[in-house]
C-alpha positions in Angstrom: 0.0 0.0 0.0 1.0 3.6 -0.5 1.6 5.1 2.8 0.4 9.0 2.7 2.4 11.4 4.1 0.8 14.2 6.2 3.7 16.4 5.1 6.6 16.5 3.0 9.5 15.1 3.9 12.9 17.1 4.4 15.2 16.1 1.8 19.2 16.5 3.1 21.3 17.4 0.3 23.2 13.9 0.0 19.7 12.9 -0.7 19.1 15.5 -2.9 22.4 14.3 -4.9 21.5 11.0 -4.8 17.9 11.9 -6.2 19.2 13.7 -9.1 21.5 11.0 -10.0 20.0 8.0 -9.7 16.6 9.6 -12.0 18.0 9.3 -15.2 19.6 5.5 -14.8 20.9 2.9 -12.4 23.4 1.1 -13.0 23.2 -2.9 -13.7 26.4 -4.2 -11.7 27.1 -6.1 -8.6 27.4 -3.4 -6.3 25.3 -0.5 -7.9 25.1 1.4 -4.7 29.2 1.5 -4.1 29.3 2.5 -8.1 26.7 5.7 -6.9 28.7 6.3 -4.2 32.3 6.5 -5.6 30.9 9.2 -8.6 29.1 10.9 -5.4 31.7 10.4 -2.8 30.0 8.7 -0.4 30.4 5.5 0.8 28.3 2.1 -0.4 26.5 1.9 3.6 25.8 5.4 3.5 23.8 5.2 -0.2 21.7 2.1 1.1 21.0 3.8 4.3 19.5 7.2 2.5 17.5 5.6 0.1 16.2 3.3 3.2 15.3 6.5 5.1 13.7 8.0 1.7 11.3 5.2 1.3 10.8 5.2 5.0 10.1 8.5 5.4 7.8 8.7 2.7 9.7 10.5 0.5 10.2 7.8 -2.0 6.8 5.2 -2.4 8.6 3.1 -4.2 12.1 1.9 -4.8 12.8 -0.9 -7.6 12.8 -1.9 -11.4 9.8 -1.2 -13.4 9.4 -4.0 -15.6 7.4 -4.6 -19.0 6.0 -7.7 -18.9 5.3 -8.0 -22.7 8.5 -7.1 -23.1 9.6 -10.4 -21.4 7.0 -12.6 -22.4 4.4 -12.0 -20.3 0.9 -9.8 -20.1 -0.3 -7.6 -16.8 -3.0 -5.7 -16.3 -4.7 -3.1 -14.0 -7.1 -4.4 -11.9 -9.8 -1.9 -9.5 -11.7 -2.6 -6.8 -14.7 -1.3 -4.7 -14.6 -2.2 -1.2 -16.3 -1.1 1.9 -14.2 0.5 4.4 -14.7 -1.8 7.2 -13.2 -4.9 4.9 -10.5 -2.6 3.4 -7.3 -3.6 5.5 -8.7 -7.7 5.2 -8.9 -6.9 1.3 -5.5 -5.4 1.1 -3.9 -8.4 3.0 -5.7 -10.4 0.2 -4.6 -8.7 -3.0 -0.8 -8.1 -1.8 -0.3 -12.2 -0.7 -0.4 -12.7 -4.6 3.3 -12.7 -6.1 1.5 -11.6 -9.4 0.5 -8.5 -7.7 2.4 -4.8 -7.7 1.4 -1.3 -7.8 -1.5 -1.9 -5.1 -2.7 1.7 -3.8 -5.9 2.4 -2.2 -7.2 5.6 -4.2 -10.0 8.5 -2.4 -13.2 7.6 -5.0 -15.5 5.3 -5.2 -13.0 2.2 -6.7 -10.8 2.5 -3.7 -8.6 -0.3 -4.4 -6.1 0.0 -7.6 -3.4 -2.8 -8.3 -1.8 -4.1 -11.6 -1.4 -7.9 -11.9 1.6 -9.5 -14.0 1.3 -13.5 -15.1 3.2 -15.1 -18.1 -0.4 -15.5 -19.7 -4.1 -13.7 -19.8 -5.4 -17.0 -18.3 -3.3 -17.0 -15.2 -4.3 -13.0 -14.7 -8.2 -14.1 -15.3 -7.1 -16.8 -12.7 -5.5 -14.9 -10.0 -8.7 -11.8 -10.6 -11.1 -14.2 -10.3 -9.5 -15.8 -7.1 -9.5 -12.1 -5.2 -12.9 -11.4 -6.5 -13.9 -15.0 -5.0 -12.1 -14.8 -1.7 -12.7 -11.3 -1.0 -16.6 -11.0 -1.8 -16.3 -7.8 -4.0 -16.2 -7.2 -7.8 -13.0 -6.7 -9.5 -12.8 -4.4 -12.8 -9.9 -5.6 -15.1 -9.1 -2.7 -16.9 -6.2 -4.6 -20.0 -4.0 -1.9 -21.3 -5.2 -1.0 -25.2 -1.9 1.1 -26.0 1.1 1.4 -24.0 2.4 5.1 -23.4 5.7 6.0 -21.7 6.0 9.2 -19.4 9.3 10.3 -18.4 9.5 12.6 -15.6 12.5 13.4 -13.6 12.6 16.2 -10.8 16.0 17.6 -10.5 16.3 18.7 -6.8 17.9 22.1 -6.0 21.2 21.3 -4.3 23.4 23.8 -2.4 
């Protein structure tokens, strides 16, 4: 789930560095952190440790590859659900104990539960909707993407 944030977070400049570097690529090696911190000057342990306390704070949602499924054989698809407050954290437990299962937020409006399931087949995402819809008692809405668009955005973060 996407934790909200009551207010923003304080960004320190090494984060700030590491922010602005990281945006525009990450590099594929062994150790990619000790790679970031030897352009950055900072050690490996200290570049773990900020991004920890980035995602932690709130500051970051998310830290990891995206991945195109159909790129590597597979299919995904977004998936939204509708369910009553009161069965919202028991639905959630649900939806996020399925390994097919990323991107789950819970969204302010009237489909309250948004997730995107990934399967090697449109069967086995049929399969694993049709399972949450049956387990959890409320209607899921498979919503298949029709054309794919890519949206690059990278914030460059003022440094001193």
């Amino acid at each position: 789930m996407k934790h909200q944030v009551n207010s923003a977070p304080k960004l320190e400049e090494g984060d700030k560095i590491i922010l602005n570097h990281i945006q525009g690529g990450f590099p594929i090696t062994s150790r990619p952190f000790k790679e970031i911190g030897e352009k950055l000057g900072m050690s490996e342990t200290e570049v773990i440790e900020r991004i920890k306390n980035l995602c932690l704070s709130g500051a970051l949602s998310r830290f990891g590859p995206v991945l195109n499924p159909r790129r590597m054989g597979g299919n995904s698809t977004l998936a939204a659900m509708s369910v009553s407050p009161d069965r919202l954290e028991q639905v959630i437990a649900l939806v996020n104990s399925y390994p097919e299962v990323s991107h789950n937020y819970e969204r302010q409006h009237r489909f309250n539960l948004w997730f995107v399931v990934s399967a090697e087949s449109e069967a086995e995402i049929k399969r694993v909707l049709a399972e949450i819809e049956a387990k959890s008692s409320f209607a899921v809405m498979n919503l298949p993407m029709m054309e794919e668009y890519f949206v690059g955005v990278n914030f460059q973060f003022e440094v001193e």
